[in-house]
C-alpha positions in Angstrom: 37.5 31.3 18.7 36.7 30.8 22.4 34.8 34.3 22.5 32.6 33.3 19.5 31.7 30.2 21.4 30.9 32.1 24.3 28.7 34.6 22.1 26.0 31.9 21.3 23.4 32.1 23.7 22.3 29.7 25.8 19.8 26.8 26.5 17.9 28.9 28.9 18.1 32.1 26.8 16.3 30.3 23.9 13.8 28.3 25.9 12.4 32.2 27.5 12.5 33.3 23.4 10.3 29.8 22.7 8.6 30.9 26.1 7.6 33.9 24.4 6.3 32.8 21.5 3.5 29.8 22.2 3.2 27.5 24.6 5.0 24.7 23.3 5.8 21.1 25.5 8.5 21.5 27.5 10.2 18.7 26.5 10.4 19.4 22.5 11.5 22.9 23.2 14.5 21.6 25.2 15.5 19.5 22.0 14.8 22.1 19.6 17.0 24.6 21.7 19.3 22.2 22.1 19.6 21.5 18.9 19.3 25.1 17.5 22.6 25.8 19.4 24.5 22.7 18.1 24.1 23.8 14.7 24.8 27.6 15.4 28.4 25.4 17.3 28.9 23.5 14.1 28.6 27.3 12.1 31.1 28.5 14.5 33.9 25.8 14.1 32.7 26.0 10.6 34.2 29.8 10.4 31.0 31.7 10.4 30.1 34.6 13.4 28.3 33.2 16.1 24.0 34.0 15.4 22.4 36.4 17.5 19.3 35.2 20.4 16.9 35.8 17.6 18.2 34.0 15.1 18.9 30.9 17.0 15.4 31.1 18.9 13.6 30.7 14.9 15.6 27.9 14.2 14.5 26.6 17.0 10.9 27.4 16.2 11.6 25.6 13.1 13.0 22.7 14.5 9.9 22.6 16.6 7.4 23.2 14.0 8.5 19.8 12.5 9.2 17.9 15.6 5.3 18.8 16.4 4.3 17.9 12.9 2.9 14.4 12.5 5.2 11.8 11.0 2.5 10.3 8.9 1.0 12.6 6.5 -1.1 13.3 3.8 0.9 13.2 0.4 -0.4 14.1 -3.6 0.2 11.1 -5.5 1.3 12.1 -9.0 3.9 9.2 -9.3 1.1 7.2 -11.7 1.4 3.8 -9.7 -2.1 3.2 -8.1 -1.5 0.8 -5.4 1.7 1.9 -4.4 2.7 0.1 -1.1 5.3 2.8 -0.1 2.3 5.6 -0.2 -0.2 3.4 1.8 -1.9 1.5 -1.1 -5.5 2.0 -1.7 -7.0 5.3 -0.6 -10.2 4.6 0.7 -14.0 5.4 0.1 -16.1 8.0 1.4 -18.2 5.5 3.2 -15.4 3.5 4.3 -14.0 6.8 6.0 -17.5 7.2 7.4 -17.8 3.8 9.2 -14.0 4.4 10.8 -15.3 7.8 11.8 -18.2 6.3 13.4 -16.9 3.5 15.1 -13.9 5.6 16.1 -15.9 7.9 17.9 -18.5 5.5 19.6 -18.3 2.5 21.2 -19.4 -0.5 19.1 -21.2 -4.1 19.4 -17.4 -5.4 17.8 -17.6 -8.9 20.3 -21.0 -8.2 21.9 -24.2 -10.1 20.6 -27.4 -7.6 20.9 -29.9 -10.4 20.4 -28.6 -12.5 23.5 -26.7 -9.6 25.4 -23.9 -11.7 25.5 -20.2 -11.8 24.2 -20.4 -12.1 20.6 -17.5 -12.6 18.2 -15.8 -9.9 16.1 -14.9 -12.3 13.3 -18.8 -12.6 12.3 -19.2 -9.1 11.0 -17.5 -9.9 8.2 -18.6 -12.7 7.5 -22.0 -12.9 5.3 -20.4 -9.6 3.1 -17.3 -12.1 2.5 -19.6 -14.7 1.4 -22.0 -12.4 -0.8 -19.5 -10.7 -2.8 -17.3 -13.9 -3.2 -19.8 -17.2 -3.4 -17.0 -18.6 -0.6 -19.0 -20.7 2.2 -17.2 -18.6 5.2 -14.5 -16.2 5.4 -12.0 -14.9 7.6 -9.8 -11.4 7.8 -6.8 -11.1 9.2 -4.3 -8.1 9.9 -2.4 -8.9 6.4 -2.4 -11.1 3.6 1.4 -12.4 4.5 -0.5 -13.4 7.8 -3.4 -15.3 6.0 -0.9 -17.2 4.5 1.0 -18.1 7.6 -2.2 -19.4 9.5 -2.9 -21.2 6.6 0.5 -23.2 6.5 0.3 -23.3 10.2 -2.6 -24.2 10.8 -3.2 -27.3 8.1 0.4 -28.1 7.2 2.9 -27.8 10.4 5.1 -30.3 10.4 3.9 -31.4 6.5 4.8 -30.8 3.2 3.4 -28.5 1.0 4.2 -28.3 -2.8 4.8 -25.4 -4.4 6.2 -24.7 -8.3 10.0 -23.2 -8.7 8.1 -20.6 -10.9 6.0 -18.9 -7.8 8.5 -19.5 -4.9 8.8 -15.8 -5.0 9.7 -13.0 -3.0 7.5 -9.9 -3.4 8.0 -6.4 -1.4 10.0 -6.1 1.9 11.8 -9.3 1.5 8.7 -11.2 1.7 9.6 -14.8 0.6 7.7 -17.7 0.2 10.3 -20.2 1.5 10.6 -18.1 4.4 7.1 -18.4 5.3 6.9 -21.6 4.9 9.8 -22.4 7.3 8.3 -19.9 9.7 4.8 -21.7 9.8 6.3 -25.0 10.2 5.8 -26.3 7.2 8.2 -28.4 4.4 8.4 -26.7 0.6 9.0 -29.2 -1.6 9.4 -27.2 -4.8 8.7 -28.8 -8.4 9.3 -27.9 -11.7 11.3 -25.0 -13.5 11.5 -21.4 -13.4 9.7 -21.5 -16.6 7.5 -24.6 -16.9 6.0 -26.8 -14.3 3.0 -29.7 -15.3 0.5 -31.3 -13.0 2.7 -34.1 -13.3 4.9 -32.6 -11.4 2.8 -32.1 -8.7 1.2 -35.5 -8.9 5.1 -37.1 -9.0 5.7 -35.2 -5.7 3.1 -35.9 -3.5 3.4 -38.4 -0.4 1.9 -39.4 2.7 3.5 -36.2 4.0 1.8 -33.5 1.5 -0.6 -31.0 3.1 -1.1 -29.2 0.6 -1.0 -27.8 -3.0 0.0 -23.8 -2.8 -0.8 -21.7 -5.9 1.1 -18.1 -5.4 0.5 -15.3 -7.6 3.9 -14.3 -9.2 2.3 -10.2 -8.6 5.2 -8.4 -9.5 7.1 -10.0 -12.4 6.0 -11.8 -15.6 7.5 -15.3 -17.1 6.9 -15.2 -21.2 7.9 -17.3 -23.7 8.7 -20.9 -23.0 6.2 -21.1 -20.5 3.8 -23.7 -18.9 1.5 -23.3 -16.0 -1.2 -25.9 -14.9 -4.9 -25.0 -14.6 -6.4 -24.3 -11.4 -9.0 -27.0 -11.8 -6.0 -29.5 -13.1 -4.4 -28.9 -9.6 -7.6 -28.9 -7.7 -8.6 -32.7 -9.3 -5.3 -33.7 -8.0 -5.6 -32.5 -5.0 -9.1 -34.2 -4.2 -7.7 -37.2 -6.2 -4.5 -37.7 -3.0 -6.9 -35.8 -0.3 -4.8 -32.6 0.1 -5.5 -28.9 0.3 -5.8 -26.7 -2.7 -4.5 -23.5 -1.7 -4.6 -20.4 -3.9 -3.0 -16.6 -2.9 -3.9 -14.3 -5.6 -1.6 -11.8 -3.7 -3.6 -8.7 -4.5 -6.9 -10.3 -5.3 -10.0 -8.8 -7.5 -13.5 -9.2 -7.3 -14.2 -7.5 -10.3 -13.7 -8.1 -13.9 -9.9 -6.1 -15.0 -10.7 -6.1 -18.5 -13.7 -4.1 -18.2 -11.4 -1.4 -16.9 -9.2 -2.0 -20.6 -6.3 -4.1 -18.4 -5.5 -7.6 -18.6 -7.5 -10.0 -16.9 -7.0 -10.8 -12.7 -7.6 -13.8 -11.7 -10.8 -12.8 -9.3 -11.5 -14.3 -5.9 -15.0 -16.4 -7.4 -12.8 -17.7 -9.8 -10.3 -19.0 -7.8 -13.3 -20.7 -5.4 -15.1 -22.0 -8.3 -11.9 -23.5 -10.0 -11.9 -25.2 -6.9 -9.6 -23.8 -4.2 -10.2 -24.9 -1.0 -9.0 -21.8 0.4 -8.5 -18.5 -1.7 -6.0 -16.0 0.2 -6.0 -12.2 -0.5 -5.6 -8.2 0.3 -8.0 -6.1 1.7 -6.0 -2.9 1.0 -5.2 -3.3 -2.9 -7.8 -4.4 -5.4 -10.1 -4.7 -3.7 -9.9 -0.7 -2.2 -10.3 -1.7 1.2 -7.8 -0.8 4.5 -4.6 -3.6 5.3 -5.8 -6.9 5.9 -5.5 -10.5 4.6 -8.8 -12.5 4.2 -9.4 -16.0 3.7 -12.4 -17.2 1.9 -13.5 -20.8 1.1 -14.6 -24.0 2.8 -16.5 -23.5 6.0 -15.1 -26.4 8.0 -12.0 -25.0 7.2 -12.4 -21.1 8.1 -13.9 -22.4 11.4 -11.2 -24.4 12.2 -8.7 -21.1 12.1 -11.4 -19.0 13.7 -10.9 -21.4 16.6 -6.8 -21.3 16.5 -5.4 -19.1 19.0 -3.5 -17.5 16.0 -6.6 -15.8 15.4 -6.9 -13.5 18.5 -3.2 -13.0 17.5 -3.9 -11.5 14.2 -7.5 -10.5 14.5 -8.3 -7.0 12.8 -9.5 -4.2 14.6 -12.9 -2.3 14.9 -11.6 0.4 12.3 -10.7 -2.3 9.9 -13.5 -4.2 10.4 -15.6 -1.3 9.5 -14.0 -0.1 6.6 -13.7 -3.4 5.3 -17.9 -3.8 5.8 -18.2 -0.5 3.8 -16.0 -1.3 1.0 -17.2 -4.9 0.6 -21.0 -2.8 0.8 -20.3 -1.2 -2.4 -19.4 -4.3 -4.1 -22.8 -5.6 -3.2 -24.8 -2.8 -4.2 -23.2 -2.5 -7.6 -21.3 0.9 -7.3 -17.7 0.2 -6.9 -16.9 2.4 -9.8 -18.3 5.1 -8.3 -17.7 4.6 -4.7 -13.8 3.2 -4.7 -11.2 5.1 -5.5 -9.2 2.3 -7.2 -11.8 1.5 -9.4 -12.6 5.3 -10.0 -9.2 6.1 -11.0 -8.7 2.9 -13.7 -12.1 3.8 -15.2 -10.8 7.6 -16.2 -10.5 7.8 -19.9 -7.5 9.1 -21.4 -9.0 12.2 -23.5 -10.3 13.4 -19.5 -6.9 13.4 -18.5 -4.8 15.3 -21.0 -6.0 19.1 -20.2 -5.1 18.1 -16.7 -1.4 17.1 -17.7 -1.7 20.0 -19.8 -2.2 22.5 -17.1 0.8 21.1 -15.0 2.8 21.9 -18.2 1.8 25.0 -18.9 3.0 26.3 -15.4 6.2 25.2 -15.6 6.8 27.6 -18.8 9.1 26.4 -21.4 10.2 23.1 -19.2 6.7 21.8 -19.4 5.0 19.5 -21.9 2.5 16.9 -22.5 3.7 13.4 -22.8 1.7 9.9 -23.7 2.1 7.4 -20.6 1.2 4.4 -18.6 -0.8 4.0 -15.0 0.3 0.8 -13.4 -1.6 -0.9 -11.1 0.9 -1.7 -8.6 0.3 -3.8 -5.5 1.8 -7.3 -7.6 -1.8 -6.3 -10.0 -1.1 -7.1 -13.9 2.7 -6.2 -13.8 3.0 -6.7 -17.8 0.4 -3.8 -18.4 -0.6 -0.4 -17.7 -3.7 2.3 -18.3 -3.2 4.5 -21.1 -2.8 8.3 -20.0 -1.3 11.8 -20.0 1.5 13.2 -18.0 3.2 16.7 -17.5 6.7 16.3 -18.1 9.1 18.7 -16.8 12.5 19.6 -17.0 15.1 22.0 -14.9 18.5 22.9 -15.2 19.3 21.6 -11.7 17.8 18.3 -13.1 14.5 16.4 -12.6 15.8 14.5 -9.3 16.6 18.1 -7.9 12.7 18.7 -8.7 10.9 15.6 -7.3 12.6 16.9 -3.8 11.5 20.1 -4.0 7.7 18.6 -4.7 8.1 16.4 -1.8 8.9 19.8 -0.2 5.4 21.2 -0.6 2.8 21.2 1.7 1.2 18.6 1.2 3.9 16.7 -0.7 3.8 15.9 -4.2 5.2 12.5 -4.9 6.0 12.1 -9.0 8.6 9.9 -10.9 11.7 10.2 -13.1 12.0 8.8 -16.5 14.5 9.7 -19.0 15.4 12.9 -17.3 12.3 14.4 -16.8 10.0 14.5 -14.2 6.5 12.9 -14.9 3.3 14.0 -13.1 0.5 11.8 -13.8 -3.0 13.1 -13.4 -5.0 9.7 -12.8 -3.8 9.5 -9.5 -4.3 12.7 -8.4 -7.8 13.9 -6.9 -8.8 16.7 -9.4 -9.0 18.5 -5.9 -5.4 19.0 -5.5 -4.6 20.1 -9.0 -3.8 23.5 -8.2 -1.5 22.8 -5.5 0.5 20.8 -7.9 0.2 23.4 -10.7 0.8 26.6 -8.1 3.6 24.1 -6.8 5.3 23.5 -10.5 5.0 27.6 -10.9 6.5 28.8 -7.9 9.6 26.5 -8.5 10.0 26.6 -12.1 8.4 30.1 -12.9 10.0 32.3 -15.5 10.7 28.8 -17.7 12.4 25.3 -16.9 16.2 26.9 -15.7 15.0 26.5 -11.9 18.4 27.6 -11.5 17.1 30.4 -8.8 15.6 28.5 -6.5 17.2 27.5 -3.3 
């Protein structure tokens, strides 16, 4: 055994193969050798005959191909879920891309005011586009929406109560509760009514000389049905003017745009919030709306300067990249072209009938383990969690399973992300750009070629 041991070359042997091969950083090549030879040391003990120089120098180029390889990469969405968190939410515009590319590259006027030549503010670029496309008297973005809400709660209700009904003291992705950030900010839940049913009396019966505010939450990604109850916005904001407090509404995902012209059930949108008579309307930049990660705060202007002015904002300010992708996304909204220009929008206008020969071609190169089956897109993002958007998918099945299958998509370059449902693996087309549907059909070939056994492939 001790011989076999002493057959596997060593670190220096590999690092003049690597040496040999490309010019690769020192450092990484070290690991990779290093690690090369463990494994060929685990073979060894494991019974096999120790690998030769060459063999152990390209695992080592292996290794190092994916140790150089970014850990952040482009993926194919074919799971059908449009905003989904896990894959980076929206995907953005063209011009959205544009504007990070330019400001990226150059330097920018981000806190400098070219009228006066003096130090401007990097919270007024966004400013007059929040206002156009959501009638709010000032706005505010922020690096998230769970960091709108904290500044909010800090901000106007440290040390105060703020009411909030059982029925939206939820917890959404990531653990990200309510409660919690409430406590965090500083602030007192009092929680009223049931899971199920809560009146504006019970809001009214619960204020005090301690209540800050009101706090509407969007429920995003669960639905209470049946037995139900829910005051109206404008109910809630009466009260609140009638006892002085905030009204305070996070729509979670937040829309600016009419759902139900896209055939889904209606979002509550950001003018409708203000109009019902929020004082503050809390949001995302990166899901409905199609914009990158950020949280914006839109409503009364006394209000949105007082947080401008709060050292929490330096502390969660956006950056220049943000800024400017949010500017180009909000620009298409203004001009009227969002169903062209955002790729949210783009995708939940597709009609059905244009997706099916796509879904169709999937199937057909899988062979015999393909087919066409009738679907749903969901939104995602906490967006109308009771519906979807009608469509087509490829469903496909192997011998080794459909779980076996969705790893060996996410084994492509670039990976294919699907989902499994009822023991087949389901490839929707509305969430793919029509640009990658040959990798995913030249993918689906190469492993299930010659039929749906995939029982070849290793």
């Amino acid at each position: 055994m001790s011989s076999t041991f002493r057959a596997i070359p060593s670190v220096e042997a590999v690092l003049g193969e690597l040496r040999g091969n490309g010019s690769w950083p020192h450092a990484l090549a070290v690991d990779a050798a290093r690690t090369a030879i463990t494994r060929a040391r685990e073979a060894v003990a494991a019974g096999s005959d120790a690998p030769d120089l060459a063999t152990i120098s390209a695992e080592a180029e292996t290794i190092l191909t994916e140790l150089a390889r970014p850990s952040l990469r482009r993926l194919v969405n074919a799971s059908g879920v449009i905003l989904q968190t896990n894959l980076g939410r929206a995907p953005l515009s063209e011009r959205a891309m544009a504007a990070m590319g330019e400001a990226a590259r150059d330097y920018t006027n981000l806190e400098f005011d070219l009228d006066e030549g003096a130090r401007g503010s990097r919270h007024e670029h966004v400013r007059d586009l929040l206002r156009r496309t959501t009638g709010a008297e000032d706005g505010l973005a922020v690096n998230n929406n769970a960091a709108a809400l904290l500044m909010v709660l800090q901000v106007f209700a440290r040390g105060r109560e703020v009411i909030v009904s059982r029925g939206e003291a939820v917890e959404i992705g990531g653990r990200f509760r309510i409660p919690d950030v409430l406590r965090e900010s500083g602030a007192r839940l009092v929680e009223v009514g049931t899971t199920n049913r809560t009146y504006v009396e019970d809001y009214a019966n619960a204020i005090t000389g301690e209540t800050a505010a009101i706090l509407r939450v969007h429920r995003s990604n669960f639905q209470v049905t049946g037995f139900t109850a829910r005051p109206e916005l404008g109910e809630l904001a009466a009260l609140a003017r009638e006892h002085d407090v905030l009204l305070l509404d996070d729509l979670g995902s937040g829309c600016l745009v009419e759902t139900a012209d896209y055939g889904v059930e209606h979002e509550p949108t950001v003018r409708e919030s203000l109009a019902g008579g929020a004082d503050l309307t809390l949001f995302s930049g990166d899901k409905l709306l199609g914009g990158p990660q950020c949280g914006l705060i839109t409503g009364r202007g006394e209000l949105v300067a007082a947080m401008r002015r709060h050292p929490l904002a330096r502390a969660l300010r956006v950056d220049k990249l943000a800024i400017a992708a949010l500017n180009a996304t909000l620009m298409a909204y203004v001009a009227g072209t969002e169903r062209e220009e955002i790729p949210v929008w783009r995708m939940l206008a597709l009609k059905r009938e244009q997706l099916e020969p796509r879904a169709r071609a999937w199937a057909e190169a899988a062979g015999d383990g393909g087919r066409v089956v009738e679907s749903q897109t969901m939104i995602g993002g906490g967006a109308a969690p009771g519906t979807g958007q009608p469509t087509w998918c490829a469903a496909l099945r192997a011998e080794r399973g459909a779980e076996w299958l969705a790893g060996a998509l996410r084994e492509a370059d670039p990976p294919i992300v699907a989902r499994v449902e009822a023991g087949e693996l389901l490839l929707d087309p509305r969430t793919v750009a029509e640009s990658d549907d040959e990798h995913v059909a030249t993918a689906i070939g190469v492993l299930l070629a010659g039929g749906a056994s995939g029982a070849s492939q290793s």
